[in-house]
N, C-alpha and C positions, 0 to 999 in steps of 0.2 A: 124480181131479179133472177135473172136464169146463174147465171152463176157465182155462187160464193166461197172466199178462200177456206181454206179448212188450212190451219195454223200445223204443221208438222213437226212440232217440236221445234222444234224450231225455231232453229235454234236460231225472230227471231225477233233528230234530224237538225245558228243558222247563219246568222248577220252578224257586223258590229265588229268590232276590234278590242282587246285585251291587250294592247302593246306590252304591257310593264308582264305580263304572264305568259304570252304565245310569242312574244319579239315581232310581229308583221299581222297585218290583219287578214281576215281568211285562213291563217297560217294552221301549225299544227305541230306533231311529231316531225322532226324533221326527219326522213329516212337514211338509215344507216348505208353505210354500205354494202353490207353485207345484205341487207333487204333490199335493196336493188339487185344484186346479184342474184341472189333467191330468185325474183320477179324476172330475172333477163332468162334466167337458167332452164324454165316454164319451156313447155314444147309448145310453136307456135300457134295461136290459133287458126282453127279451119273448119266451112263447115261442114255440120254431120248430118248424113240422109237424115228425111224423118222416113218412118216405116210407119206413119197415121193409117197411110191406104190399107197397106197390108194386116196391120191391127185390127182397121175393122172389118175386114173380111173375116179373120179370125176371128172377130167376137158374134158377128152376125153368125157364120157357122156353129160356135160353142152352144150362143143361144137355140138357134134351133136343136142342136140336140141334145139340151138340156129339157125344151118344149117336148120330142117326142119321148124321150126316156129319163122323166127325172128322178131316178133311181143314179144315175150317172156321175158319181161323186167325184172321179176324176175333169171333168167336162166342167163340173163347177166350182172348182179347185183352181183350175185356168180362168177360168171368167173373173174370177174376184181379183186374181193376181192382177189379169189386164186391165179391170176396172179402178184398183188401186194404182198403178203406175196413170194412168188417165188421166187421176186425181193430180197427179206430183203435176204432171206435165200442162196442165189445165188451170190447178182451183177450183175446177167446177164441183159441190159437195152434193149432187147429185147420186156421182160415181162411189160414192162412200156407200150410199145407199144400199146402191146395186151392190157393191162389194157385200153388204151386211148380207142382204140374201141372199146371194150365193153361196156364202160360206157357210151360212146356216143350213141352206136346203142339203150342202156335202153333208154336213155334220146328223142333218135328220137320217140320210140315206144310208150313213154307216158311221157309226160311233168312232170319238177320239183315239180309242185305241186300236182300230184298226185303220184309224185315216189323219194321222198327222198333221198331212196337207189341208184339209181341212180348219183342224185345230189354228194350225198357224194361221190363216185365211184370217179365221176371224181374231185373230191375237193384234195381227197387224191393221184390220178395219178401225179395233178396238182403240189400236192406238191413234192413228189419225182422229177418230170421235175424243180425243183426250180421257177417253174412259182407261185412266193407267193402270188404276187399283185392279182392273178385269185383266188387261194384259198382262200386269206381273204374274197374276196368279195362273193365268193358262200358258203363259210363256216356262212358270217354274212346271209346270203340268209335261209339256212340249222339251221340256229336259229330260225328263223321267223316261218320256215317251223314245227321247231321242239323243243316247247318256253320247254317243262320238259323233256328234253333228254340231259345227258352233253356232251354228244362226239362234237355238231357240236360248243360249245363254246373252247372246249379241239384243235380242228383243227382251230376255230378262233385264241386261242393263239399261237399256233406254228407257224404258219404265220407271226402272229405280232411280235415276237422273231426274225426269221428271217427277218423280215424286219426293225427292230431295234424299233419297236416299242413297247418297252420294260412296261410301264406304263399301256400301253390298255392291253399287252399278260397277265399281272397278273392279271388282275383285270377278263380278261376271264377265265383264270385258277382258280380263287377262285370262278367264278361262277359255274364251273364241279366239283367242289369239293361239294359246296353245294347240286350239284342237284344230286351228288354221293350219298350223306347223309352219307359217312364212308369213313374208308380207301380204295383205290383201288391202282394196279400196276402202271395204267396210271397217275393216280392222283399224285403217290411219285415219278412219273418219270421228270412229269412234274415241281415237286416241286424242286427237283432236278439241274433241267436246271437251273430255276432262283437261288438257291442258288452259281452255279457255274459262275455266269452271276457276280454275288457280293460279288466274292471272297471268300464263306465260304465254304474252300472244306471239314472241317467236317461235315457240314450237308450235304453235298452232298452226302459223304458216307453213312450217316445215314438213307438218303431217298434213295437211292438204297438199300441198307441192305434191307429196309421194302419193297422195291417194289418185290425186289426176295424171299422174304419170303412167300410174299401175292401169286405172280404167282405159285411159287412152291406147292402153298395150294390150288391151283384149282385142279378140277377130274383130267383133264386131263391137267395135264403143258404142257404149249409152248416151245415147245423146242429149237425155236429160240429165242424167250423174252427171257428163262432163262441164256442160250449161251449170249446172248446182255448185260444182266447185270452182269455176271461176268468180261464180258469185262469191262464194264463202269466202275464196281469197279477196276479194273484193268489199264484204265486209268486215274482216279482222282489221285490214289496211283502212279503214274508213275509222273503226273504232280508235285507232291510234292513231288518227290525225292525219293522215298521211291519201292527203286526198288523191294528189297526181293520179298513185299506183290504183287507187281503191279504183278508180273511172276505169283506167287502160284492163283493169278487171272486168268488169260490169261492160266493159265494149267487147272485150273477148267472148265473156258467155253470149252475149249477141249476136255475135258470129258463128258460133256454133250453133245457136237455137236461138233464130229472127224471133222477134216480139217475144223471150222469153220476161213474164211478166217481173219475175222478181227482179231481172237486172235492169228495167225498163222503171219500174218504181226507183232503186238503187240509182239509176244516174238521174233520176231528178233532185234525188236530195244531195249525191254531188255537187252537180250543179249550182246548187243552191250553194252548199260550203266554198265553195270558188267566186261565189256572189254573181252570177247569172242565174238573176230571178226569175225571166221571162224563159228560162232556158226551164227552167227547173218548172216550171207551171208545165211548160208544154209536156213534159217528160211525164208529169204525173197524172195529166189530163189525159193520156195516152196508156197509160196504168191502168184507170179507173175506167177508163173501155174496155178494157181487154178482162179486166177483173174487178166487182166493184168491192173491194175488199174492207173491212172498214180502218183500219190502218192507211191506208193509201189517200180514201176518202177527208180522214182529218187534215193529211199533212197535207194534200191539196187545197183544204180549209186555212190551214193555217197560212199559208202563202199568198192565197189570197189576201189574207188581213193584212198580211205584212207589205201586198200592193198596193193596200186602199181599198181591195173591192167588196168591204162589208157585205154587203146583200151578198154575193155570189160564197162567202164563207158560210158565211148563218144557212145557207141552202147545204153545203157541205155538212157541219156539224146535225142539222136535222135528220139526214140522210144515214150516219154516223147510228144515230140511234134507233133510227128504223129496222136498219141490217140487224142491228145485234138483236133486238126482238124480232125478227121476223119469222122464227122456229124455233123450238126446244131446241132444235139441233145447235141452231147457229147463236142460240143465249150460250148453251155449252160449252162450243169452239170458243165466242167473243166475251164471256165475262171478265175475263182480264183485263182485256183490250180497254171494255166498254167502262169496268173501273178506273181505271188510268184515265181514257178521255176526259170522263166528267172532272177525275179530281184537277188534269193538268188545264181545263176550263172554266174552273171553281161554278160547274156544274152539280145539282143533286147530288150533293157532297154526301150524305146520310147514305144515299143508295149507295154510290160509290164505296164506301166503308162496309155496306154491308156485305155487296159482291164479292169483296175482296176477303173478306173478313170469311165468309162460308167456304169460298174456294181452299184457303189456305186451311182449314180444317183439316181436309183429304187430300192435301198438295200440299209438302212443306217444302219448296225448293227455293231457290233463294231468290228467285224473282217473283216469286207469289209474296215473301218479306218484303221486298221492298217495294211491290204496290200494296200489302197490306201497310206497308210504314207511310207510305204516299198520303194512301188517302184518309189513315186517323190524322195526319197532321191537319188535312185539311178539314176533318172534322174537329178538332182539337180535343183530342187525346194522345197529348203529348207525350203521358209517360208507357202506353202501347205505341206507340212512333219508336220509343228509342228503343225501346226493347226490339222491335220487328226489326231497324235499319241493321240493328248489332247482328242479328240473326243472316240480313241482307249480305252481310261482310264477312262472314264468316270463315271464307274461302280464300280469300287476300282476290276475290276477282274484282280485275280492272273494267271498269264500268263506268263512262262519264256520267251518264243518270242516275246510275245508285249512288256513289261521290257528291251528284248534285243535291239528291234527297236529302244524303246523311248532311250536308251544309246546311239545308235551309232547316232542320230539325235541332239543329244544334243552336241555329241562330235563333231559331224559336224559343231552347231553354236559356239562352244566354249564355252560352257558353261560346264567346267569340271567336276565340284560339281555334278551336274545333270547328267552327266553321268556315274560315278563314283556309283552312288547310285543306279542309274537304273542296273545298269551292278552286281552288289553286290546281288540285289535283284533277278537279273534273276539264278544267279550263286550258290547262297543259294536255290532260292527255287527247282531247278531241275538243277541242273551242266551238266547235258547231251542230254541239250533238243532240242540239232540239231546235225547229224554226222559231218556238219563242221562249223558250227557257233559256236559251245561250244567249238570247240577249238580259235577261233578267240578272244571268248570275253574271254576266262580264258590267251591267251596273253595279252592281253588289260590289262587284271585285272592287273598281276603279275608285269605287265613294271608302272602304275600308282602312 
């Protein structure tokens, strides 16, 4: 496989009807008015040059003269940057690669303290490789280096997010905010995250709205930033049910960036929430061309099954496991991932517990909980399930899958009430928020 996603933080799917809990089936949140208003108030979509051509002119130049002088730490400072946007704009983890060495060769040529750029270079490889423990630490280095600049506080918080350290990432985030002195894109993106971290997915919205307004207001817009936040708008609407908007999202970023992969996976599991199966197969089958991701890969599996078409799943799920071994690199990006596969397949349940179980070690954020809570359930260690789901929860974030977890864990100890309510609440806030768990928990619901 030439190319594989590399997960960015990133920040990130079916059937069946709930009437007594969603009121209509496919249904969901119904949208306020004011979130329509939100959504109308958006600047239109349109789309954005790509400058692929002229990138790679500029990277072919970089590289050669980094070939004849590579002493040249400026020259390789640029290349990593280009090769890291690549990445966003791509998936292909190739480019991560390249990013590594380049930043590294700036870094051989002149030390962190007289090359920042540098420094950063590889802070930000580091983080795409989900190696976060490295980037807090060169990121907190990168502050030192650089005390009225907000980026290397803005890369200390993302770290700390990722690593669940949730109290330090804001309080870094409110320090690039000030040393912003105004509004910026990175700034409402980041605002963003933690709103969504604290379950207030209308300010999420609102701080995307503003981040896509503010980028769209630059000379020259990014045409993947813009493409990435119509997505984001596109998923917080998706999470809260609210499918109409989530698609009219996910067709926006389309528009601005044809075959952008993420909204091109996103509208098949629309699709699917709307109950256009055949619609939702083609959309993902067009995903997994474009990118063979292994998230992509399952939900196209699982759609399958939910067709009939066995063989053509089990080819899916095989493939699923392939990717996630197929590098050290890509065990590192997909151990998550590949945890959660197994357990929501009541696959290599044991492995699944353990992946999960090592990650969360050096990752205490609250989705490494609740796929550590996942998959002891399904090993049965029930009383590491309630501890990890509580941990899961921690934040009051709205999450139909961690709501679904913390249900079946509770129903696991018997404790009805608790499950009954967790299952309600997953089921109200997004009724279609796995192809086959949403049918599992709106059985559950219906027989209670």
């Amino acid at each position: 496989m030439e190319k594989l996603k590399c997960n960015l933080a990133a920040l990130a799917l079916f059937v069946f009807c709930a009437a007594s809990l969603t009121g209509a089936c496919g249904g969901g949140r119904q949208p306020t008015i004011a979130d329509r208003a939100a959504a109308a108030d958006l600047p239109p979509a349109a789309p954005l040059a790509s400058d692929d051509k002229a990138m790679e002119r500029t990277v072919r130049f970089l590289e050669e003269r980094v070939k004849n002088d590579p002493e040249d730490y400026s020259a390789s400072n640029r290349l990593a940057g280009l090769y890291l946007q690549k990445l966003r704009e791509t998936g292909d983890a190739s480019y991560l690669d390249l990013a590594f060495r380049a930043a590294r060769a700036s870094l051989d040529s002149v030390p962190e303290v007289r090359n920042a750029g540098g420094l950063a270079a590889l802070a930000a490889a580091e983080f795409a490789a989900h190696e976060f423990a490295d980037t807090r630490d060169h990121a907190t280095r990168l502050a030192e280096l650089e005390p009225r600049k907000s980026y290397p506080q803005t890369m200390l918080g993302d770290a700390l997010v990722e690593l669940g350290e949730y109290e330090r990432a804001e309080i870094a985030y409110k320090k690039a905010v000030a040393l912003d002195g105004g509004l910026t894109y990175n700034g409402e993106i980041r605002l963003a995250r933690l709103a969504q971290l604290k379950g207030d997915n209308s300010a999420v919205q609102k701080h995307y709205a503003t981040a896509l307004t503010l980028a769209l207001n630059q000379p020259a817009p990014p045409r993947e930033t813009v493409a990435w936040l119509r997505w984001q708008l596109g998923e917080t609407a998706f999470s809260v049910g609210d499918y109409e908007t989530a698609e009219k999202h996910f067709r926006d970023a389309l528009v601005t960036f044809p075959d952008y992969y993420r909204a091109v996976a996103s509208m098949g599991k629309t699709r699917h929430a709307k109950n256009d199966l055949p619609g939702a197969i083609e959309h993902y089958e067009k995903a997994v061309r474009l990118l063979p991701d292994p998230q992509f890969i399952a939900a196209l599996g699982d759609l399958y099954k939910l067709a009939g078409r066995e063989t053509d799943a089990q080819k899916q799920y095989e493939l699923v496991e392939q990717i996630g071994r197929l590098s050290e690199l890509n065990g590192a990006l997909y151990n998550r991932s590949l945890a959660l596969f197994y357990a929501d397949h009541d696959l290599k349940i044991d492995e699944a517990y353990n992946l999960a179980e090592k990650e969360y070690e050096t990752r205490k954020d609250i989705y490494g909980a609740d796929a550590l809570a996942w998959t002891a359930l399904k090993a049965n260690k029930l009383t590491e399930a309630q501890a990890a789901i509580k941990d899961a929860l921690r934040l009051g974030t709205k999450d139909a899958k961690i709501f679904y977890h913390a249900a079946m864990i509770a129903r696991a100890s018997g404790d009805e009430t608790a499950a009954r309510d967790y299952l309600r609440s997953a089921l109200k806030l997004n009724p279609q928020f796995d192809p086959l768990h949403s049918v599992i928990a709106q059985d559950i619901a219906r027989n209670q």
